[in-house]
Structure formats: structure tokens, C-alpha cells
C-alpha positions as CSV (number, residue, x, y, z in Angstrom):
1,X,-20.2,-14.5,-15.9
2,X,-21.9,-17.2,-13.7
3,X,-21.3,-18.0,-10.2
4,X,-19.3,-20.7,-10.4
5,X,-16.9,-18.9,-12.6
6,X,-16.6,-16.6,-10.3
7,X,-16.7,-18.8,-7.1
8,X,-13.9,-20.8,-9.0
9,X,-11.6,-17.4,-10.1
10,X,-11.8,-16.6,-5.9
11,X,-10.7,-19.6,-5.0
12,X,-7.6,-19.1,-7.3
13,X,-7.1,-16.1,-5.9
14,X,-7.1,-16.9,-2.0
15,X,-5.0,-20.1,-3.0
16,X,-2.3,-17.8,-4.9
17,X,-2.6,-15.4,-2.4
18,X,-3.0,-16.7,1.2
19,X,0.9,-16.8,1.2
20,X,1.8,-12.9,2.6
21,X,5.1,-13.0,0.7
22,X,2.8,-13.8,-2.9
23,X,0.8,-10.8,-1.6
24,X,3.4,-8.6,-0.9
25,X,4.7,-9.2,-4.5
26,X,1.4,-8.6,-6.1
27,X,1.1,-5.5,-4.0
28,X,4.8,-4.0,-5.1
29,X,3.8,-4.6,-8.5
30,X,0.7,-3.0,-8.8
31,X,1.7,0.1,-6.6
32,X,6.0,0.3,-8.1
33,X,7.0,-0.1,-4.4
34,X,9.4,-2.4,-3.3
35,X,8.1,-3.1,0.1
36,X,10.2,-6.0,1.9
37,X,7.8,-6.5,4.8
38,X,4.1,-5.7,5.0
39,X,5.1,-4.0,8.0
40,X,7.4,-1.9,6.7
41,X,4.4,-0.7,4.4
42,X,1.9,-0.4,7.0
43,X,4.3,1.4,9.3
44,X,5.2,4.0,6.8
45,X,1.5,4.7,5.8
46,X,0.4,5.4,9.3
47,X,3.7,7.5,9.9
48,X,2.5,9.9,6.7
49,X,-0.9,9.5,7.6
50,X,-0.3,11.3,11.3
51,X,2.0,13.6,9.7
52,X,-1.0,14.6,7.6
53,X,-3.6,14.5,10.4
54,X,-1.1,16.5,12.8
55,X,-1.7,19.4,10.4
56,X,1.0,19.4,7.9
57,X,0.4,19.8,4.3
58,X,3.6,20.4,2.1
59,X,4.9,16.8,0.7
60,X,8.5,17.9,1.2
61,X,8.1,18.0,4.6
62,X,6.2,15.1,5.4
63,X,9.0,13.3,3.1
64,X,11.6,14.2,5.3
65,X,9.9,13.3,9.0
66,X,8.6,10.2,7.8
67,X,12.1,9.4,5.8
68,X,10.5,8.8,2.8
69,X,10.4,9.9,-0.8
70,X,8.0,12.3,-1.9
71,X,6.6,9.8,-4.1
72,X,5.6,7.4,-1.6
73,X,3.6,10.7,-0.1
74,X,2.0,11.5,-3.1
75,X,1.0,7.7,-3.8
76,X,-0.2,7.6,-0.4
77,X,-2.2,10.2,-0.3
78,X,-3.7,9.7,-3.7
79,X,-4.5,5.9,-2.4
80,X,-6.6,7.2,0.7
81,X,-7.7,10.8,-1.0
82,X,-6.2,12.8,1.7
């Protein structure tokens, strides 16, 4: 592939993409979430994420402090290997 292709393909991208909400969308698509707000994802990653570093380890239990499903444990931690 040469550089300008490639140069050319970015740009597309960052033009499609700059908007959050486009973002968002490609996100929820590619991960089968259905995030409203980027915040709302961010916020419930770190909340499983300190669960997790706080020490504990069954899914079911992380589900239910962060109010989540266990799904959206088990995609997280598959997603950052923890």
C-alpha cells in the first residue's frame, strides 16, 4: 500500500470520526455495547477496574458493586487482560 493511500484512508478516518457521537457508534458496534455517553463507558471501566485492583476476583461480584452485567466484566477484562 503506498503512503498516500494510506495518508488518504487516515484522513477519512479522522474526518468520519472527529465527531464523538460517530465514535461512540463505531465503538458500540464493534464491542455490542450500547454506550450512550463516552462517559458512561469510561466511568464504568474504571469502576470494574478498581473493583479488580481492590482485590476482588469473582465476576459476580464485581457485576453487582459496579451495577453492571457480567458481560460487560468479562469484556472488560478481556479488553485490558486483567
Amino acid at each position: 500500500m503506498s503512503n498516500e493511500t494510506r495518508n488518504h484512508k487516515d484522513n477519512v478516518f479522522c474526518l468520519l470520526y472527529r465527531n464523538k457521537k460517530n465514535l461512540l457508534s463505531l465503538y458500540n458496534a464493534m464491542n455490542g455495547t450500547s454506550y450512550e455517553g463516552i462517559e458512561q463507558g469510561i466511568e464504568l471501566g474504571s469502576r470494574i477496574f478498581k473493583a479488580i485492583q481492590s482485590g476482588v476476583t469473582d465476576n459476580n461480584v464485581i457485576a453487582e458493586t459496579c451495577e453492571c452485567t457480567i458481560e460487560e466484566v468479562e469484556r472488560i477484562r478481556k479488553q485490558f487482560g486483567i
